[in-house]
C-alpha positions as CSV (number, residue, x, y, z in Angstrom):
1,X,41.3,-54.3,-75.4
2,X,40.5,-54.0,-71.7
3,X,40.2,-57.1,-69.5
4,X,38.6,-57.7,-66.5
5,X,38.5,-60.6,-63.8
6,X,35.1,-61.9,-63.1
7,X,34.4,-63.8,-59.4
8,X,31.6,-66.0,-60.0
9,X,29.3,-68.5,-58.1
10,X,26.4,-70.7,-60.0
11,X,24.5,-74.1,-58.8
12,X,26.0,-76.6,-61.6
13,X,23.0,-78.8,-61.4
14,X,21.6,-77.6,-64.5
15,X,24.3,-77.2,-66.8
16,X,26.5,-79.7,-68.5
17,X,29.8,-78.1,-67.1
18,X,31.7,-75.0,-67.1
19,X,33.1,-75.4,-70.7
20,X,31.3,-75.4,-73.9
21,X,29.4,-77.9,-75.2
22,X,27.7,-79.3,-78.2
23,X,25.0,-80.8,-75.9
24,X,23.6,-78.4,-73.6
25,X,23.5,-75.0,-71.8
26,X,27.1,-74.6,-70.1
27,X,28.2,-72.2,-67.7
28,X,31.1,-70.3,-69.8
29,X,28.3,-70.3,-72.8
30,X,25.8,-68.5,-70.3
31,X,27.8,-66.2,-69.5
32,X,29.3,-65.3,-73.0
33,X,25.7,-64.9,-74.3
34,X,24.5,-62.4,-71.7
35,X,27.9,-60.4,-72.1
36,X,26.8,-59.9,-75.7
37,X,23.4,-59.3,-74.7
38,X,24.7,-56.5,-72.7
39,X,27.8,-54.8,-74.8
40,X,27.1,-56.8,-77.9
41,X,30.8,-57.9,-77.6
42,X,31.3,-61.4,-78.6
43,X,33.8,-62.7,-75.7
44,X,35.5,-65.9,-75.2
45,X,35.6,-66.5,-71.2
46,X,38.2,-68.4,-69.4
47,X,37.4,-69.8,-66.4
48,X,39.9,-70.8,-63.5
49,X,38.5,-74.4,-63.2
50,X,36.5,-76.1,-65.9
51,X,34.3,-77.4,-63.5
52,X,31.9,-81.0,-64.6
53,X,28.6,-81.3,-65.4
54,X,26.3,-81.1,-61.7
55,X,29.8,-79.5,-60.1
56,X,29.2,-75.7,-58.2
57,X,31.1,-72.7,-57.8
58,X,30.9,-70.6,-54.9
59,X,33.9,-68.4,-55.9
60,X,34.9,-69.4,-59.9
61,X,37.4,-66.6,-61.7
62,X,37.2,-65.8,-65.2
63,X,38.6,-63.5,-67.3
64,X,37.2,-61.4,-70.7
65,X,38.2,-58.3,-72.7
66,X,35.8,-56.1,-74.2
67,X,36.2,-54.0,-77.1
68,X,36.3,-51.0,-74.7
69,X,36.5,-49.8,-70.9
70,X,33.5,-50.0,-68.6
71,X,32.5,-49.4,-64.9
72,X,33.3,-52.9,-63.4
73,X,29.6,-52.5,-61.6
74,X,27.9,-51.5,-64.5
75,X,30.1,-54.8,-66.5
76,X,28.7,-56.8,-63.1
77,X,24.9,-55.6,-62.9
78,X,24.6,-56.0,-66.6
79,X,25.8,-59.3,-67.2
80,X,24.0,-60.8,-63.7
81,X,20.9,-58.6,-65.5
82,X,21.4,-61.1,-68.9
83,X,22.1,-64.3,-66.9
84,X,18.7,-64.5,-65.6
85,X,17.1,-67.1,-65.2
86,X,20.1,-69.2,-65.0
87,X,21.8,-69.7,-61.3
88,X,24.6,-68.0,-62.1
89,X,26.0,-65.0,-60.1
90,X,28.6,-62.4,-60.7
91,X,29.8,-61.3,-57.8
92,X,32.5,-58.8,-58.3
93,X,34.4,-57.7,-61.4
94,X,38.0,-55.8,-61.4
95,X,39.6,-54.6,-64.4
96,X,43.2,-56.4,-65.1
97,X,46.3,-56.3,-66.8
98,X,46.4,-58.1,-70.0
99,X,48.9,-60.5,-68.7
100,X,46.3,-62.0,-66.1
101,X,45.1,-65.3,-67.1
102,X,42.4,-66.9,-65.1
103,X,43.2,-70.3,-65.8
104,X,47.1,-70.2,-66.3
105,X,48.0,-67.1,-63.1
106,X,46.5,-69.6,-61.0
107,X,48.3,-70.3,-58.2
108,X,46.5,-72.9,-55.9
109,X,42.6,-74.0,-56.0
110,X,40.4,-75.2,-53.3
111,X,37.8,-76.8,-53.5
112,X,35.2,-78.4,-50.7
113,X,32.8,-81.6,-51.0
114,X,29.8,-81.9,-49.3
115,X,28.8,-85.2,-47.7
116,X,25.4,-85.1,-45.4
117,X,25.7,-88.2,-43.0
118,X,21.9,-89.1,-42.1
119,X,19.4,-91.2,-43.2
120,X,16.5,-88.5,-43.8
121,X,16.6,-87.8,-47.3
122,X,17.9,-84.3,-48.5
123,X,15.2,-81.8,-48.9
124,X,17.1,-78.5,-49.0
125,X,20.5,-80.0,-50.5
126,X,19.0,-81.9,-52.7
127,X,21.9,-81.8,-55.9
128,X,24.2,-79.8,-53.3
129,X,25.5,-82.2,-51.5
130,X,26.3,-86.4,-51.1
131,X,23.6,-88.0,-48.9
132,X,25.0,-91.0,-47.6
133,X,22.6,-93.1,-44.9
134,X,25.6,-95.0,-43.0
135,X,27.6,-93.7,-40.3
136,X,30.5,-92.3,-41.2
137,X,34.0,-91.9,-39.0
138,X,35.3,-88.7,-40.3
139,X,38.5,-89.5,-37.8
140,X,39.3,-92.1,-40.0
141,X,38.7,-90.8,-42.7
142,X,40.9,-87.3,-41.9
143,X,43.7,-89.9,-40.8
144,X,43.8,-91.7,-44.5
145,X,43.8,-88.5,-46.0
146,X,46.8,-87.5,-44.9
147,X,48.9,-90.4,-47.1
148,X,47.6,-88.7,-49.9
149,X,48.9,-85.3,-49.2
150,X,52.3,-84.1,-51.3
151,X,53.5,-84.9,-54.9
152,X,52.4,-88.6,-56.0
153,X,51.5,-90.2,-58.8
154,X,47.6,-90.2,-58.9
155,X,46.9,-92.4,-61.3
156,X,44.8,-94.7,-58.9
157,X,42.4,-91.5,-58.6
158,X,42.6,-90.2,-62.6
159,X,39.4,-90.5,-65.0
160,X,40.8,-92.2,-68.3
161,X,39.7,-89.5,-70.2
162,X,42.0,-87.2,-68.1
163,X,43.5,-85.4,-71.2
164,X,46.6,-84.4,-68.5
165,X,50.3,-84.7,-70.0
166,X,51.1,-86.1,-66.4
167,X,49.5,-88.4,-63.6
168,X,51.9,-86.4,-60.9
169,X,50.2,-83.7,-58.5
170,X,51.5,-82.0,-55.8
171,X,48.3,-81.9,-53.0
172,X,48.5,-79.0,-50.4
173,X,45.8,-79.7,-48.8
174,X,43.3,-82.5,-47.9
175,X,41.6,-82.9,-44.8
176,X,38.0,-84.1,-43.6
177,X,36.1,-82.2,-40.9
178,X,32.7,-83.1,-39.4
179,X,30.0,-80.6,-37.7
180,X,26.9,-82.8,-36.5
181,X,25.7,-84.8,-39.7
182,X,27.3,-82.6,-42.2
183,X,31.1,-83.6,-43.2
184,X,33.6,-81.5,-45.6
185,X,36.7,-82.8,-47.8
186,X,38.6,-79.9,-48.0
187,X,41.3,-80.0,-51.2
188,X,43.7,-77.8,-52.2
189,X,46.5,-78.0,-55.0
190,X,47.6,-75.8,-58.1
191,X,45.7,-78.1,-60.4
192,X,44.0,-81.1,-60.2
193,X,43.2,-84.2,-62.6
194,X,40.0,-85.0,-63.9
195,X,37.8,-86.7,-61.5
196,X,40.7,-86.1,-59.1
197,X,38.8,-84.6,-55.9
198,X,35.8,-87.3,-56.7
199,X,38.1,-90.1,-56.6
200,X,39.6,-89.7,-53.9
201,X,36.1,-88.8,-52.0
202,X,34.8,-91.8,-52.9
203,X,37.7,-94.1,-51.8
204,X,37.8,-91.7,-48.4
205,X,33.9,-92.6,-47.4
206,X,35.1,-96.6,-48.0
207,X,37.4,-95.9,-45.2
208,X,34.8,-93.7,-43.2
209,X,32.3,-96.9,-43.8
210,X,35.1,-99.3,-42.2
211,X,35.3,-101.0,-45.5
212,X,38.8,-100.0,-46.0
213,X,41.3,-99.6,-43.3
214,X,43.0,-96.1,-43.1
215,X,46.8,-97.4,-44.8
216,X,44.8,-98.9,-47.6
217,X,44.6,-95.4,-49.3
218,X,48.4,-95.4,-49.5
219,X,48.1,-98.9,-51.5
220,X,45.4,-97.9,-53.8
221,X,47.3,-94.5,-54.4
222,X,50.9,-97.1,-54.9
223,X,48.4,-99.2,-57.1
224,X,48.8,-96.7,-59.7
225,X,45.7,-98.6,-60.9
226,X,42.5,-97.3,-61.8
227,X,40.8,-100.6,-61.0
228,X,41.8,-100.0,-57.1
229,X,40.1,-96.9,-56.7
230,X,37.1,-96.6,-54.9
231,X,33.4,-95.5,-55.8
232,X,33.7,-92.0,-58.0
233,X,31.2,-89.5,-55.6
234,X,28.6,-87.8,-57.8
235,X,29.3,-84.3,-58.7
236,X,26.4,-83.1,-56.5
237,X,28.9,-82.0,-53.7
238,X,31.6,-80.3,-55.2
239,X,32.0,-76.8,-54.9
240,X,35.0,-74.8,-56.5
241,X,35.3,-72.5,-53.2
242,X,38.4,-70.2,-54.1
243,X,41.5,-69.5,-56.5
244,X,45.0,-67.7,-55.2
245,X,46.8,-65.5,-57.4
C-alpha cells in the first residue's frame, strides 16, 4: 500500500484535539472521514503531535496509506474538498517510503505560543492567542527561560495524566521574543510532555509579571513538584509550527 505524508494546518478551537475521541469532532477523525469520502479508503492517520483540545497547527505532518497510488494534488484537493466546512487545511502531500512514520521519524518539534500584551480585548485573535492586560517584561522572561533549556527532569511542568514512561526531556530550544504588544515562546525539543509547553508558559508570564524572580524557574523546575508550577496557559495560543525529519 502506498503512503503519503500529509503537511497540515487547522484552527483547533473547535475540535476536541488531534486524536480521536468519544466526545466530539477531532482533527485526525476529520480528516479520516473526508479521505473516505474521497477514495472510500478507510485510513487510520497518524499525526506528528497529538495536539489538545483548542491547540493549532500551522504545519502538523501526518501520514496514511491508501489502497492504491494517486496524484499527491489530486490526494490534496480531494481531501481539502471533503474537510469543508471544518478549518482544516492540507497544504501539501508527498508520497513516502513505507518506513516513514509521522509520529516516531520525528526528529525535533517546534512549537510557538502566542501571548497579546494589551488591555483591549482580542477581536481578531480571539481563541488564537493569550490576552493578558498587565505589562509584561519579555527580558525577564527570555532570561528565566534559559535555566530550563537542556535535559531535566520536568516533572514540575508535567500534567498528571502525562501517560509518559519518563519525566526527562531534553529542550533545544526556548526563548521569548516581543514585537510591540504581541510576545512569542518559542519551544523546540524531539518530544514534549503533556501540558509541557503550557506549563512552562504559564510559570514564564509569573516571572514577566514580576511575581516570580527570573532563578525561581530553576527552583520550580528542581521542585520536581507539580504543586510549584505556575498557572497552566489556555490552549488558545499554541500553535504546532513545524516537525524535522
Amino acid at each position: 500500500m502506498p503512503r503519503y505524508k500529509l503537511v497540515i494546518e487547522y484552527d483547533g478551537a473547535p475540535f476536541v484535539g488531534w486524536q480521536m475521541q468519544e466526545n466530539g469532532i477531532s482533527v485526525q477523525g476529520a480528516i479520516e472521514a473526508a479521505v473516505m469520502a474521497f477514495c472510500g479508503d478507510a485510513v487510520s492517520v497518524r499525526g506528528a503531535g497529538r495536539t489538545d483540545a483548542g491547540v493549532h497547527a500551522l504545519h502538523q505532518v501526518a501520514h496514511l496509506d491508501l489502497a492504491r497510488e494517486w496524484d499527491t494534488d489530486t490526494i490534496r484537493d480531494a481531501v481539502n474538498a471533503h474537510l469543508r466546512p471544518h478549518p482544516i487545511a492540507v497544504l501539501s502531500t508527498e508520497a513516502v517510503p513505507a518506513t516513514f512514520d509521522a509520529r516516531f521519524s520525528a526528529l525535533k518539534r517546534h512549537y510557538v505560543y502566542r501571548i497579546i500584551n494589551r488591555r483591549a480585548p482580542l477581536a481578531l485573535d480571539h481563541a488564537r492567542a493569550w490576552r493578558i492586560a498587565r505589562p509584561l517584561d519579555a527580558q525577564a522572561m527570555d532570561a528565566a527561560a534559559r535555566h530550563l533549556i537542556g535535559q531535566h527532569d520536568f516533572t514540575t511542568f508535567r500534567a498528571a495524566e502525562c501517560q509518559a514512561k519518563s519525566p526527562i526531556k531534553t529542550l533545544d530550544r526556548l526563548d521569548v521574543e516581543r514585537e510591540d504588544d504581541e510576545l512569542h515562546v518559542h519551544a523546540s525539543a524531539r518530544s514534549f510532555l503533556h501540558h509541557q509547553v503550557r506549563s512552562m508558559v504559564g510559570s514564564l508570564t509569573l516571572v514577566g509579571e514580576g511575581k516570580w524572580k527570573v532563578d525561581e524557574i530553576a527552583r520550580a523546575l528542581e521542585a520536581r513538584d507539580r504543586k510549584v508550577c505556575g498557572p497552566v496557559a489556555p490552549p488558545d495560543g499554541l500553535f504546532l509550527a513545524g516537525v524535522d525529519y
